[in-house]
C-alpha positions in Angstrom: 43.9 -66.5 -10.6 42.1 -65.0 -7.5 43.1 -61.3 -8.5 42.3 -61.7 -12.5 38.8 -62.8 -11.6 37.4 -61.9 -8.3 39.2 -58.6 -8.0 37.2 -57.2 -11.1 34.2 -58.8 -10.2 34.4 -57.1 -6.8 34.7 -53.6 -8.1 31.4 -53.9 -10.4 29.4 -55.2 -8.3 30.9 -52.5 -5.5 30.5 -49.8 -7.7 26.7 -50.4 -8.2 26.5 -50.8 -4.4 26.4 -54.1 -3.9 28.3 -56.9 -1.6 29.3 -60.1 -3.3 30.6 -63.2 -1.5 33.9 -64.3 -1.8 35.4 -65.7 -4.8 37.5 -69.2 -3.8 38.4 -71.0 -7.2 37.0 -71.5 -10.7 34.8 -74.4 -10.9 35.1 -77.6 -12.7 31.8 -77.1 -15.1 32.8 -73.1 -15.3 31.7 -72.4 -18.4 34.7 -70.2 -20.7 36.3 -69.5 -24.7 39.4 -69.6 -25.7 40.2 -66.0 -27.7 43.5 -65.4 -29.6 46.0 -65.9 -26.5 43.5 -65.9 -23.5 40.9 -68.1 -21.8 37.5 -65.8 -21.1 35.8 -67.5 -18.3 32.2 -65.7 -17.6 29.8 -66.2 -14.8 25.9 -65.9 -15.0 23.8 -63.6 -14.4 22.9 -63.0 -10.5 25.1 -65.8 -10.3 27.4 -62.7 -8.8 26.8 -59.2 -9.7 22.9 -57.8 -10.4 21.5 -58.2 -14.2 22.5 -54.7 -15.1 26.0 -55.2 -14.4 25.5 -57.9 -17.4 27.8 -60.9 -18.0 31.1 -60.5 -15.8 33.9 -61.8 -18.4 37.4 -62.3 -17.3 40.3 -63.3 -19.5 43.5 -65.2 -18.6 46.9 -64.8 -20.7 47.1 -68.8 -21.6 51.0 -68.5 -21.3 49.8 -67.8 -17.3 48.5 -70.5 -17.3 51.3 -73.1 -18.8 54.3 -73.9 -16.0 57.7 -71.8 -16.8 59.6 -74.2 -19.0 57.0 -76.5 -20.0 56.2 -77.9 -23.4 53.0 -78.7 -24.3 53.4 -80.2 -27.7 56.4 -82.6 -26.7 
């Protein structure tokens, strides 16, 4: 999931000339929606790009996220 969400992130804050800090995992209390067939997990604001960059979305196909094979309603 590094390059879905930290990837993006990266190149907003970058383009409005700013560093962030590295991205290592989503955490437990990150707050996210379900949409259609994604997850949208958001961070908050400052949390890592500046206000005007508003709030950094990133969505994840939920079939990505369900192991090849796998059942989930068995």
């Amino acid at each position: 999931m590094h390059s879905e969400v930290y990837v993006p992130l990266r190149v907003v804050a970058e383009n409005m000339g700013y560093q962030i800090p590295p991205f290592t995992s989503i955490s437990d209390d990150q707050p996210f929606y379900l949409r259609g067939e994604s997850v949208d997990f958001y961070v908050g604001l400052y949390e890592y790009t500046p206000y005007a960059a508003g709030i950094p979305e990133f969505a994840i196909p939920l079939a990505s996220l369900i192991p090849k094979g796998s059942n989930l309603f068995q």
